[in-house]
C-alpha positions in Angstrom: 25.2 4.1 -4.0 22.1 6.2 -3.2 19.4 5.9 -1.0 15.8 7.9 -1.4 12.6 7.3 0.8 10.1 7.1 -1.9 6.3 6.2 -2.8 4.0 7.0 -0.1 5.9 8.2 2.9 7.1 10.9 1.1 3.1 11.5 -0.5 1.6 11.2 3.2 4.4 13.5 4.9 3.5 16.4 2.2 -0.7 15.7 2.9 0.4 16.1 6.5 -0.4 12.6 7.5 0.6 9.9 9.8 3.4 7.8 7.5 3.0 4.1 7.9 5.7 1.8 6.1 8.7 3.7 4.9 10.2 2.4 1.8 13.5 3.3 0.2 15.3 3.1 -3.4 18.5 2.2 -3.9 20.6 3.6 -6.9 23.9 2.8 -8.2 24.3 -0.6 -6.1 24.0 -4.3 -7.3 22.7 -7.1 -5.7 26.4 -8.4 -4.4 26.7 -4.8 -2.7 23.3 -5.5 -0.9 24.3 -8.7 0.4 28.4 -7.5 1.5 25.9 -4.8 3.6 24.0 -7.6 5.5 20.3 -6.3 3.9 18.3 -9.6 3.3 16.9 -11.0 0.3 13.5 -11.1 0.1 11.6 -9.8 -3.2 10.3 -13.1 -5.4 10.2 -10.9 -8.8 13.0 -8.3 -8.5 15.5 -7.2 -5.9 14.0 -6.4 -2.4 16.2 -6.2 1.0 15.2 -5.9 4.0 17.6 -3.4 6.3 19.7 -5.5 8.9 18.5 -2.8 11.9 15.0 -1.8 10.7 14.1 -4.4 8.5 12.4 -1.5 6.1 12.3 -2.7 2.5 14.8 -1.1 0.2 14.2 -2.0 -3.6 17.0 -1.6 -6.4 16.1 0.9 -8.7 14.3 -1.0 -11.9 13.3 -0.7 -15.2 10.1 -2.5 -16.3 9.1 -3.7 -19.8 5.9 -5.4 -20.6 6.1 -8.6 -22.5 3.0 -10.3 -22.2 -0.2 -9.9 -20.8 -1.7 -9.1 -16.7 0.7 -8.3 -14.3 3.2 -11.1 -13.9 4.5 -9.8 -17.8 7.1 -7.8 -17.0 11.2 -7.9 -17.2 13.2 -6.4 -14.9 16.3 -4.2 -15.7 17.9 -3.2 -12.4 21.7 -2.6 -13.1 23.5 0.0 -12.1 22.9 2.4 -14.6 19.4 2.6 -13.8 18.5 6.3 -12.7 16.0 7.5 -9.9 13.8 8.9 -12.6 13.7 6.3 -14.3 12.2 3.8 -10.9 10.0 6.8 -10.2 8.6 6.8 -14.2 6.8 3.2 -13.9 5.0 3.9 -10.7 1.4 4.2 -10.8 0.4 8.0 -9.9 2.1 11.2 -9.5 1.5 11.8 -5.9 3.3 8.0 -5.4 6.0 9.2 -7.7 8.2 11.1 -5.7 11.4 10.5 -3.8 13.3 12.8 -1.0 16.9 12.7 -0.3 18.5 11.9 3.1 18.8 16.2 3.2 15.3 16.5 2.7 15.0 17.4 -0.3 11.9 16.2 -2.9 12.8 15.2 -5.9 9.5 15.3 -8.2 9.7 14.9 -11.7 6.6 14.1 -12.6 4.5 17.1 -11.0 3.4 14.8 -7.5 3.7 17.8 -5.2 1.3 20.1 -8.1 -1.0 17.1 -8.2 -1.6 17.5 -4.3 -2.1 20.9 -4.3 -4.9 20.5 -7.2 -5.8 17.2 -5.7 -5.8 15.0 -8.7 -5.3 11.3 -8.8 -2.9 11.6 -12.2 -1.0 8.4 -14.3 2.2 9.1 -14.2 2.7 7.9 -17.6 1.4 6.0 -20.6 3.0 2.7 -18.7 -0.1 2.6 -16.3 -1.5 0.3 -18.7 0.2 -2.1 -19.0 -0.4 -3.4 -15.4 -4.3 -3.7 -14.4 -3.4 -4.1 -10.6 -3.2 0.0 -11.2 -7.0 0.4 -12.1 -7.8 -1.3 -8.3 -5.1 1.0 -7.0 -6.5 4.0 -8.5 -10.0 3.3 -6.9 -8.6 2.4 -4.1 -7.0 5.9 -3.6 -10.2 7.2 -4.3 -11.5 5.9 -1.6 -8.6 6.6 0.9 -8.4 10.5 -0.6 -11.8 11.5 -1.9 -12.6 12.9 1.5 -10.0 15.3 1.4 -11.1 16.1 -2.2 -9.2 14.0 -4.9 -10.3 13.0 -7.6 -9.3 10.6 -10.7 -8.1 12.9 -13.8 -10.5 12.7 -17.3 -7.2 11.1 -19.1 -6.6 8.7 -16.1 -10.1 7.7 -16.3 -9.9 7.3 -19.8 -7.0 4.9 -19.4 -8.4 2.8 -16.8 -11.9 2.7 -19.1 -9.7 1.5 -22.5 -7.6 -1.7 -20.3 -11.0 -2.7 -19.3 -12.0 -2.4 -22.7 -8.8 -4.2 -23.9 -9.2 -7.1 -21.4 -6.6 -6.5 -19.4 -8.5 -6.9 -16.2 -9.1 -10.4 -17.6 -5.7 -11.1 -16.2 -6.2 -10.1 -12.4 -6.3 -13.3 -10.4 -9.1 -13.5 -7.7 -6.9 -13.2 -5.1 -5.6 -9.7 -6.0 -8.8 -8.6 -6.6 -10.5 -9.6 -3.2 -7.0 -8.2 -1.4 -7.9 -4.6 -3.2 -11.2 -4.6 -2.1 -11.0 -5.3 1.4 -8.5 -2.5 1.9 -10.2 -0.2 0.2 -13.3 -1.4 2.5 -11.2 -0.2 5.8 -10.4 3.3 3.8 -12.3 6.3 4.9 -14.6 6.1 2.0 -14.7 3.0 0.5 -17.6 3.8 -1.5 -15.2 5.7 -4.0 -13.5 2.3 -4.6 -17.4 1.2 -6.1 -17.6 4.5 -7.5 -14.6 4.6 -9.4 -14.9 1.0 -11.1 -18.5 1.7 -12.3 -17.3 5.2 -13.8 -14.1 3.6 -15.9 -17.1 0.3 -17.0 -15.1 -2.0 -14.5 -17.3 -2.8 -12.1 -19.3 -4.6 -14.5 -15.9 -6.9 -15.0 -14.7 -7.0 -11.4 -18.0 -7.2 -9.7 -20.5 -8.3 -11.9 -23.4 -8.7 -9.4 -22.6 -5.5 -7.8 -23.0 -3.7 -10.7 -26.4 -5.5 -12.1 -27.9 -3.6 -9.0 -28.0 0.0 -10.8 -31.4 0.5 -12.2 -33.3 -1.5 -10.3 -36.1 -0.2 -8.6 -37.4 -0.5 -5.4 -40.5 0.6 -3.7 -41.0 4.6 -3.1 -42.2 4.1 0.3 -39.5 2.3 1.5 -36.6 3.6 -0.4 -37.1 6.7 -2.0 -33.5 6.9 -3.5 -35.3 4.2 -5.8 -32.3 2.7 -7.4 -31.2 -0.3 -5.5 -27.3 0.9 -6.9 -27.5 3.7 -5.5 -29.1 2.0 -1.9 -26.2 -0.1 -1.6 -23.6 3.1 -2.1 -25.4 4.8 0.6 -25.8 1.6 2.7 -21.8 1.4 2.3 -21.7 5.1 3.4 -23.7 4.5 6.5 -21.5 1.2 7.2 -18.4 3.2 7.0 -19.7 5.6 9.8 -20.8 2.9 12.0 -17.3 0.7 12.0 -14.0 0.6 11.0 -14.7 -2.9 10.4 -14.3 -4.1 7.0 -16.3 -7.6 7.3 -19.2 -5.4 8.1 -18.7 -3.6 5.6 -18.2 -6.2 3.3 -21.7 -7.6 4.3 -23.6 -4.2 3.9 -22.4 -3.9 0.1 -23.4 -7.0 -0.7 -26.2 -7.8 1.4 -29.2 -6.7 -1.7 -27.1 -8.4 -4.3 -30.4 -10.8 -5.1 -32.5 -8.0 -5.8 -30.6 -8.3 -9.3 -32.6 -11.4 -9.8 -36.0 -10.4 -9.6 -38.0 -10.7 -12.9 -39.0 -7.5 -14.5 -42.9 -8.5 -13.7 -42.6 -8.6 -10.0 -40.6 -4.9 -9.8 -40.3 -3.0 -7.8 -41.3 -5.7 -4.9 -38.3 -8.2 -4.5 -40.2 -10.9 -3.0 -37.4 -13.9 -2.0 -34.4 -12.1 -2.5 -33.0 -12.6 0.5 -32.6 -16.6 -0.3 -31.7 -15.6 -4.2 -28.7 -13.2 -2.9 -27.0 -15.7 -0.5 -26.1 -18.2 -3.5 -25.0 -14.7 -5.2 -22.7 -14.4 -2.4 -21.8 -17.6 -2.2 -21.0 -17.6 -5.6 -18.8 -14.1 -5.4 -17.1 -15.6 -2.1 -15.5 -18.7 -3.7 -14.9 -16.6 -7.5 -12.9 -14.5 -5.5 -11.7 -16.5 -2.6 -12.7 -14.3 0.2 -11.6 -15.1 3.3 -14.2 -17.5 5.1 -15.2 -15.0 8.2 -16.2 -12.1 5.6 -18.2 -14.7 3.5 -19.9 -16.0 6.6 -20.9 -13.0 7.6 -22.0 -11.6 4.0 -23.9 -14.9 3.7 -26.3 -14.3 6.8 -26.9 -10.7 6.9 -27.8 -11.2 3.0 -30.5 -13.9 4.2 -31.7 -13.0 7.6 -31.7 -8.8 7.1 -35.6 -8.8 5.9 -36.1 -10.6 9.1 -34.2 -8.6 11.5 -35.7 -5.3 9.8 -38.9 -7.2 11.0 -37.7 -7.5 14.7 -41.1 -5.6 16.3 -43.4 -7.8 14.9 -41.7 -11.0 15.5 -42.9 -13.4 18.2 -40.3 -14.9 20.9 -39.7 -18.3 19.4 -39.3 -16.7 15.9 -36.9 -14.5 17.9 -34.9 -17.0 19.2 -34.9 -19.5 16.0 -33.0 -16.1 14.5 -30.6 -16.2 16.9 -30.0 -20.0 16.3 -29.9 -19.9 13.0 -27.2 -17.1 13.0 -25.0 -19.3 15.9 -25.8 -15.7 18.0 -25.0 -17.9 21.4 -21.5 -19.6 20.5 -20.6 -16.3 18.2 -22.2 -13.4 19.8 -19.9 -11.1 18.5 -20.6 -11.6 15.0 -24.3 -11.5 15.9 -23.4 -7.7 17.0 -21.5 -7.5 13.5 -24.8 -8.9 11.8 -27.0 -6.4 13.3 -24.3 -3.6 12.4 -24.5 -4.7 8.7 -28.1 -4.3 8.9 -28.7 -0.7 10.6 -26.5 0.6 7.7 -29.2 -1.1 5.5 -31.9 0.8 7.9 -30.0 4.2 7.7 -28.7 3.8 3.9 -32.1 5.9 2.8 -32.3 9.1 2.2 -34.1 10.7 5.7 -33.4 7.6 7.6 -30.0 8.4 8.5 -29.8 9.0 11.9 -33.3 7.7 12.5 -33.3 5.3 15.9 -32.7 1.8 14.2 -35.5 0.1 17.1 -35.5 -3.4 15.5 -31.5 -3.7 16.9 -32.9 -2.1 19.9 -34.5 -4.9 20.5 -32.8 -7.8 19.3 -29.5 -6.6 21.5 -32.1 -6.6 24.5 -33.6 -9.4 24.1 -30.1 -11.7 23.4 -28.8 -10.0 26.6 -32.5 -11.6 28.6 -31.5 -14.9 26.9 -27.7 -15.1 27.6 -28.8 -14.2 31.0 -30.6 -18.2 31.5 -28.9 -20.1 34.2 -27.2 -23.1 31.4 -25.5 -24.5 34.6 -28.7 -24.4 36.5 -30.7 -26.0 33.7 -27.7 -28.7 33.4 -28.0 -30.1 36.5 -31.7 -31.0 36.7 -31.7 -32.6 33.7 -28.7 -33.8 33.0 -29.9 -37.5 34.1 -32.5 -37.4 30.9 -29.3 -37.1 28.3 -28.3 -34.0 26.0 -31.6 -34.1 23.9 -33.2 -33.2 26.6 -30.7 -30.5 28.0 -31.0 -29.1 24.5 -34.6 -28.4 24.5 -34.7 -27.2 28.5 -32.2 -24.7 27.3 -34.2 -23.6 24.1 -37.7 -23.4 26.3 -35.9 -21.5 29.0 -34.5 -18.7 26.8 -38.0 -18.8 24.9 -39.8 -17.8 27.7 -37.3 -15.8 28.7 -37.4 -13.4 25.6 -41.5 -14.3 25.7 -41.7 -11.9 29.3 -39.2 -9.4 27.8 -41.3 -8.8 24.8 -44.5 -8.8 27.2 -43.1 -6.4 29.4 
């Protein structure tokens, strides 16, 4: 029985990174040895344990053979006999292909530690097609190492572009797809993941709406990248460098989807779009069964960003109907999240990028004024005339409230 730290603790350590999750191969041991050792049972498809001290996942070394189609249509060979290069053959990429000994030493024999000096994202082997969960790891990588200036290999692309071709995408269930997406949206540049699906003709089978958005045009004065596709890659960018946080994120790459829907006649104005691209996201949310605070989120900064870009020329009650509309007093921290969403709209142009975004300016100044109306005050002088009345004390209060900051 041998052990090897494998995958990507033993990628990271060679980029000279911080190594998350460790995880270990075991070769030359059964199932009944794992057990007599006290490691606990825990993969569904093929022999995981989890260490009795560190609880670290250590896999038996496996052969895989397709047998059907997607992902699930595999069999498993993990006897004895099984060899470390053999387990390290049917994973996805070179750089995830390596293992290193309890001594120290790598053992690479598939060129990993070449790939990272030449900084290519490389199949490992012909295998890579036969599981389409690898074309969303592949972009996914992208968008973790493209910063440090990876990038996908011609014959890798041209793999990933012939299972899309093949249908083998056809097989990835929703929930797969919308777990690769929001990590590669908490990456450093999770625009690589968009990047890398439209370059291999997936984006157009993974995310159909997102990729309608290339070609369209938008008005010079106001975006003078022109192409809304490309707007919502450098809106992504600009969300990226605002927060690590991937619901905002999420929202900023959707957030012009109904732009898509315009007819030809009315281009390059988008008139409506706002109220056209929250079914859109509606419709994407429940395809892929995001989880229900990302879809919220998405949903209103896709229909209320037009108004909040129009913040300076609102009046106070329009103002405050905004903020009731997007719940800003019970959830004012995904208020904050909203506006984020919407300054990476505002920067996502080309000479706009670090432009003063005034229109959340205000709106942050003018939700503090209104959070600041005494509720408890109000309460008790008119809490004899019922909760109707309460309701619309409260609302007038933190009208004229906003009202004298916008005079002043």
């Amino acid at each position: 029985m041998k052990v090897y730290l494998v995958g990507g603790a033993v990628r990271d350590e060679l980029l000279g990174l911080e190594v998350g999750e460790r995880d270990w191969v075991v070769v030359g041991a059964s199932q009944v040895d794992m057990l007599a050792l006290n490691y606990t049972p825990v993969g569904k498809f093929f022999p995981v344990f989890l260490h009795p001290q560190t609880k670290e996942e250590y896999a038996l070394a496996r052969i895989e053979r397709k047998v059907s189609g997607g992902y699930h249509g595999f069999t498993f060979d993990t006897s004895t006999n099984v060899t470390l290069e053999q387990d390290l053959a049917r994973r996805d990429l070179t750089i995830n292909a390596m293992a290193k000994t309890p001594e120290g030493k790598i053992i690479d024999p598939y060129g990993g530690q070449e790939d990272i000096k030449n900084k290519w994202l490389r199949h490992v082997s012909p295998a890579f097609e036969e599981d389409p969960v690898r074309v969303l790891r592949v972009a996914r990588f992208a968008a973790r190492f493209v910063g440090m200036g990876f990038r996908i290999a011609p014959e890798t692309l041209a793999l990933m572009q012939s299972m899309g071709k093949k249908g083998e995408l056809d097989f990835l269930v929703p929930e797969r797809v919308c777990k690769e997406l929001l990590k590669a949206l908490s990456e450093s540049t999770p625009v690589a993941f968009i990047q890398a699906l439209r370059q291999s003709n997936n984006l157009k089978i993974l995310f159909p709406e997102i990729d309608a958005l290339y070609g369209v045009p938008q008005k010079l004065e106001h975006h003078p990248e022109k192409d809304t596709g490309i707007h919502i890659e450098l809106v992504l960018n600009q969300a990226a460098r605002l927060t690590k946080d991937p619901s905002v994120r999420f929202a900023s790459l959707l957030h012009d989807v109904g732009k898509a829907l315009t007819p030809k006649e009315n281009l390059p104005s988008h008139s409506g779009h706002e109220e056209k691209g929250e079914a859109l996201v509606l419709k994407l949310c429940q395809r892929l069964k995001v989880p229900q605070d990302f879809q919220t989120l998405a949903r209103l900064v896709t229909k209320y960003h037009g108004m909040i870009h129009a913040t300076p020329t609102l009046s106070a009650i329009d103002i405050l109907q905004l903020f009731e509309h997007c719940d800003a007093f019970r959830r004012p921290e995904r208020f904050d999240q909203i506006i984020l969403a919407c300054e990476a709209d505002f920067r996502g142009r080309p000479g706009y990028e670090y432009q003063e975004y005034r229109s959340g300016n205000l709106l942050r100044l003018a939700f503090a004024r209104a959070q600041d109306v005494d509720i408890a005050n109000i309460i008790a002088n008119v809490k004899e005339k019922g909760g109707e009345a309460i309701k619309l004390a409260i609302h007038q209060a933190r009208e004229a409230t906003i009202k004298s900051f916008l005079k002043n």
